[in-house]
C-alpha positions as CSV (number, residue, x, y, z in Angstrom):
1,X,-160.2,136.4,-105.0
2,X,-162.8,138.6,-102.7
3,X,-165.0,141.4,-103.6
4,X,-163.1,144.9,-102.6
5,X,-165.0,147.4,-102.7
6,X,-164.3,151.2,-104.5
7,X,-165.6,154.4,-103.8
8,X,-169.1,155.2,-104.4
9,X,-170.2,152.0,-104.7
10,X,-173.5,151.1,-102.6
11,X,-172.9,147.9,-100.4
12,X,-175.4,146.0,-97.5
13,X,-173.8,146.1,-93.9
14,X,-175.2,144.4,-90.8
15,X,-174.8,146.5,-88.2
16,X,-175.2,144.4,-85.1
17,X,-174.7,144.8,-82.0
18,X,-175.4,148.1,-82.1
19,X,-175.4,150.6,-79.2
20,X,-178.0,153.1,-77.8
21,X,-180.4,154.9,-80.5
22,X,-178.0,153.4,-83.5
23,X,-180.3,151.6,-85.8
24,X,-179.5,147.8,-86.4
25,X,-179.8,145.2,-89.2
26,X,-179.0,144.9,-92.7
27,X,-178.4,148.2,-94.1
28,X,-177.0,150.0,-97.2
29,X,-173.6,152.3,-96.8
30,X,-172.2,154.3,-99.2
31,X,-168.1,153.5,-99.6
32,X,-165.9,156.5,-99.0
33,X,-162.7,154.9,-99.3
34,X,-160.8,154.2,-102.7
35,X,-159.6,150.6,-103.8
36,X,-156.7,151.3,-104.1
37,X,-156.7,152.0,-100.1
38,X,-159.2,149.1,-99.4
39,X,-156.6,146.7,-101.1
40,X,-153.7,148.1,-99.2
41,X,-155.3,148.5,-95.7
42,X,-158.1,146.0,-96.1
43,X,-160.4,148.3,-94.1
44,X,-163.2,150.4,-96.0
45,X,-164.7,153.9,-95.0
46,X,-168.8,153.4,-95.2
47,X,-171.4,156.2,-94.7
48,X,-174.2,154.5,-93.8
């Protein structure tokens, strides 16, 4: 079973390649998305 992730939970992205200013590297994001969705989908809104 994999980790799915709920809203408001703090997770580490890396966020390579990135394009123009966009910082890269491993970075925290905030989820926006409920589990329920990220189950059902398996795709998670992050606010980085």
């Amino acid at each position: 079973m994999s980790y799915v992730p709920d809203s408001g939970d703090i997770v580490w992205i890396t966020f390579n390649p990135q394009a123009g200013h966009e910082q890269a590297g491993h970075r925290p994001a905030l989820v926006l998305s409920p589990k329920s969705y990220n189950e059902k989908v398996g795709l998670a809104l992050f606010y980085p």
